[in-house]
C-alpha positions in Angstrom: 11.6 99.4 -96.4 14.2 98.5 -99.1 15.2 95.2 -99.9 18.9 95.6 -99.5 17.8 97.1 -95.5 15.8 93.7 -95.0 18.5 91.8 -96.0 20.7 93.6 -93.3 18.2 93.5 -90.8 17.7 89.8 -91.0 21.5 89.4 -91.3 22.2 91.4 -88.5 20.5 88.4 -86.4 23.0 86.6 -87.3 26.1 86.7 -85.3 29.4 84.4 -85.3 31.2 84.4 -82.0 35.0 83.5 -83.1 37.2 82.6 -80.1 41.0 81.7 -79.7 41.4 79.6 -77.4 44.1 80.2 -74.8 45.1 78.4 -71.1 44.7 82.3 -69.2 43.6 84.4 -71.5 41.2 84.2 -74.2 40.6 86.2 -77.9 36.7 87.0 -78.7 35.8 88.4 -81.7 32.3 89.1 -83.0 30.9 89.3 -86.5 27.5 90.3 -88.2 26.4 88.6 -91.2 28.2 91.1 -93.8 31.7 90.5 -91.7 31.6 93.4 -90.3 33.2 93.5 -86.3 30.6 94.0 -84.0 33.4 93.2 -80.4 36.5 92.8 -80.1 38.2 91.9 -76.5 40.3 89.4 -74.7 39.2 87.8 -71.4 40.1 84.9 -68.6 39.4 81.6 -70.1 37.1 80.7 -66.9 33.7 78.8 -67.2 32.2 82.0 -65.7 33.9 84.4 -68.0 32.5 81.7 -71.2 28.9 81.2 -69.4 28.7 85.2 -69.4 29.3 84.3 -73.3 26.8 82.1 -74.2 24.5 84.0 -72.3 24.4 86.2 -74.8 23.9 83.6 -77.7 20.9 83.1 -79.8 19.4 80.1 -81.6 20.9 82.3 -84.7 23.9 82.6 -83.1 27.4 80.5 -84.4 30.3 79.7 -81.8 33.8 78.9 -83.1 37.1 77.9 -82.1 39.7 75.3 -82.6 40.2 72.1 -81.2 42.3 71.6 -78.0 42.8 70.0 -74.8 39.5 71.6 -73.3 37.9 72.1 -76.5 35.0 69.8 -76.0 34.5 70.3 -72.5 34.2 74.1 -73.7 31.9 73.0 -76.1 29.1 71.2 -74.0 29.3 74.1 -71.6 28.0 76.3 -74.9 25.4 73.6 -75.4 24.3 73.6 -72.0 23.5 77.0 -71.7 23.0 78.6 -75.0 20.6 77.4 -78.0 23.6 78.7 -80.5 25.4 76.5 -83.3 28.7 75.0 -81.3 31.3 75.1 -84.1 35.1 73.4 -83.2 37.6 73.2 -86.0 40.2 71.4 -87.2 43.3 73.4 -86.9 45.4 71.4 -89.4 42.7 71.9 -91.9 42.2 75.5 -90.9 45.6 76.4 -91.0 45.7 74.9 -94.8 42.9 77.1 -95.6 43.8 80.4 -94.1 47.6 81.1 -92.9 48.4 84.5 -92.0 52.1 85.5 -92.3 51.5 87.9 -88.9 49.8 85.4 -86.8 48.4 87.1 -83.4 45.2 86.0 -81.3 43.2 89.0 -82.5 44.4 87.8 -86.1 43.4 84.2 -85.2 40.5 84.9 -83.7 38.9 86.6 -87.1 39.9 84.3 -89.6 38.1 82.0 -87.7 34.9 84.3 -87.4 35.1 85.1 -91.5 35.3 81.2 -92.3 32.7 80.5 -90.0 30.5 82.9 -91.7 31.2 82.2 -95.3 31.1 78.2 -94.3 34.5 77.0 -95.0 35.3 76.3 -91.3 36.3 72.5 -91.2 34.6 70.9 -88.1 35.3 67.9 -86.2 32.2 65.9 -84.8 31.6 66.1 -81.5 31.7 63.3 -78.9 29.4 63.0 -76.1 31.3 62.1 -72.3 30.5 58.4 -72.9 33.0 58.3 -76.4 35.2 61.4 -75.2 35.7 59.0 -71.9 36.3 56.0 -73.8 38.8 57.7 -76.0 40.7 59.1 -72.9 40.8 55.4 -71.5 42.2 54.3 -75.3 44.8 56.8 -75.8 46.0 56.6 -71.6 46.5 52.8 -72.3 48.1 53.3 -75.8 50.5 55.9 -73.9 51.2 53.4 -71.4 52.3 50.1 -73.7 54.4 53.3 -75.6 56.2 53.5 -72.1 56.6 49.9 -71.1 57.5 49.2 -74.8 60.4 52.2 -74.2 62.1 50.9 -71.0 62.1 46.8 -72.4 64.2 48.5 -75.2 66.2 50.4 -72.7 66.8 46.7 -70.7 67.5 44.6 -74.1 69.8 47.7 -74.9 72.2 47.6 -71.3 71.8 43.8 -71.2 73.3 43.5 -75.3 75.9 46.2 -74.3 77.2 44.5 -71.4 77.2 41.1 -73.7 74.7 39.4 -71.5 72.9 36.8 -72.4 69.3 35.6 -71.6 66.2 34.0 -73.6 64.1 37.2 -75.3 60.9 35.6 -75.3 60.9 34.8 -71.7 62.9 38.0 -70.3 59.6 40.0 -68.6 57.0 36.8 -68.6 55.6 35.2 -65.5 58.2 32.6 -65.5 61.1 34.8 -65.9 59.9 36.7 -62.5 59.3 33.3 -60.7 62.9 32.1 -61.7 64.5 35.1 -60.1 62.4 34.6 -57.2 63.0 31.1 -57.0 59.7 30.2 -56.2 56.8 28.0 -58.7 54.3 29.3 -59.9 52.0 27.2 -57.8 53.0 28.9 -54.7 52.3 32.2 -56.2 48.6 31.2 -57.6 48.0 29.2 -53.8 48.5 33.0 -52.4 47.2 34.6 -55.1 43.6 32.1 -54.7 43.4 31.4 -51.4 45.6 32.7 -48.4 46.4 36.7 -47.8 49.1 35.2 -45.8 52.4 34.7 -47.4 55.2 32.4 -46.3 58.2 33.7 -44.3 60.5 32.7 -46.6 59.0 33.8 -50.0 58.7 37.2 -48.1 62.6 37.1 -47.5 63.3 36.2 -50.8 61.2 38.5 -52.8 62.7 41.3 -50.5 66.0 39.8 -51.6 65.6 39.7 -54.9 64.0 43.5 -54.7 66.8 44.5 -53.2 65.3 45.7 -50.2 64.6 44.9 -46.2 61.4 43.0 -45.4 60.3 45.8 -42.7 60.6 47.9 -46.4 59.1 45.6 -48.5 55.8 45.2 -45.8 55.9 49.3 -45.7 56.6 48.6 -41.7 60.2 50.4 -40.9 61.2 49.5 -37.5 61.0 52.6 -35.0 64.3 54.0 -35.0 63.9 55.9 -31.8 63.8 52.9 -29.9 67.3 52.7 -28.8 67.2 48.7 -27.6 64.5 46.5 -28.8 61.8 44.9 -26.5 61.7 41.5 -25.2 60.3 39.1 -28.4 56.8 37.7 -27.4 56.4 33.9 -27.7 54.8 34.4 -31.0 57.7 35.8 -32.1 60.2 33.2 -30.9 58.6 30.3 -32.3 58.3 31.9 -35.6 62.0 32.6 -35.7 62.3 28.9 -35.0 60.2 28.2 -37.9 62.6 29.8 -40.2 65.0 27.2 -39.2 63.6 24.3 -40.1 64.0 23.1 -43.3 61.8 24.7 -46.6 59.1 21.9 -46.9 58.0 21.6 -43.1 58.4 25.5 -42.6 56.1 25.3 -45.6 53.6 22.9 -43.9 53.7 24.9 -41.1 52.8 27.9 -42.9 49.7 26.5 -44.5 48.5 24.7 -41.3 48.8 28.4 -40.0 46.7 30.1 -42.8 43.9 27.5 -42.6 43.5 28.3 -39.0 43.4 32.0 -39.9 41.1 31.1 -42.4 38.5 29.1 -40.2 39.2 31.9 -37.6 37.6 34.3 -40.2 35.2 32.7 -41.4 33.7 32.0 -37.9 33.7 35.4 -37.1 31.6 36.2 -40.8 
């Protein structure tokens, strides 16, 4: 046997497995050693359609594609079940490489395969679900301060327009939200701390202040196809009492009430 047959028989081993990633529909394109197409063909971007795939991979095999949203899922799946190199590029570095004025997925698919093979394919390292979770956690949160930072601008941008004044620091703290509600922050820490049991009249005026009814606020509409209301139970009556007296004995009332509750529960624990 020749040398130059040798060489082609041991290249021949060696296979790169180019893919363009797409959400439906997928590009695969197959090369030997000496760049020559070995396949060519499009198929459904489905975890069975890419375990058929690496089925086929060897432990002289090379997988390629570019980095996107599924990219590294698609990539353990090819470490799971095939011993081939897992290859995912950088497509900003890629494209600065190789650009193609025609650019197609067939196109795409074997410029990845021929810098894969020559070894000019820029890489990106691979997380495992531990760091690829953390990351997700990272960027969801940074995403989220992006928003809240957005719609503070909108509010500072309405209120200067309108020429309303207020204090910037203090606009969306604690405080701010207790002022409005007209309640201290000692209140809101007692419920908070100790009783699920809020008073009446912080109920009525954080439903005020929201801007909505307290059936609404407590997710409890009343039943509109009762067409007169029942008789209110004792229970009820004396609570409607309550609200009458004045805000610091309705308040001592309102705690006496949640310790009972309390001791209640805890005797039945």
């Amino acid at each position: 046997m020749s040398k130059n047959n040798r060489v082609q028989q041991k290249g021949a081993l060696r296979r790169f497995f180019a893919i363009d990633l797409a959400k439906r529909e997928s590009q695969l394109c197959v090369t030997d050693a000496n760049g020559d197409i070995l396949e060519e063909r499009r198929f459904p971007t489905t975890p069975a359609k890419l375990e058929e795939i690496a089925a086929q991979l060897t432990k002289h095999d090379t997988v390629c594609f570019e980095m996107t949203t599924n990219s590294f899922a698609i990539a353990r799946l090819f470490n799971e079940f095939s011993p081939a190199k897992v290859l995912v590029s950088n497509p900003m570095k890629t494209k600065l490489i190789a650009s193609a004025r025609v650019k197609t997925d067939k196109i795409d698919a074997r410029v990845l395969a021929e810098l894969a093979r020559v070894g000019f394919l820029p890489d990106v390292w691979l997380p495992d679900e531990a760091c690829e979770s953390l990351r997700r956690l990272v960027s969801r949160r940074t995403n989220l301060v992006r928003r809240r930072t957005a719609v503070k601008n909108d509010v500072h941008s309405i209120l200067h327009r309108n020429l309303v004044e207020y204090e910037r620091p203090s606009l969306f703290s604690s405080e701010s939200s207790f002022k409005s509600l007209d309640i201290s922050r000692s209140l809101v820490d007692y419920y908070e701390t100790r009783s699920p049991n809020p008073a009446l009249d912080f109920i009525e005026r954080s439903a005020s202040a929201l801007e909505v009814s307290v059936a609404e606020l407590l997710g409890s509409e009343p039943n509109a196809s009762r067409s007169k209301p029942g008789p209110q139970s004792q229970l009820q009556s004396k609570f409607e009492q309550v609200k009458l007296l004045p805000r610091e004995k309705e308040k001592f009332i309102i705690q006496f009430l949640d310790t009972v509750l309390d001791n209640q529960q805890k005797q039945k624990a």
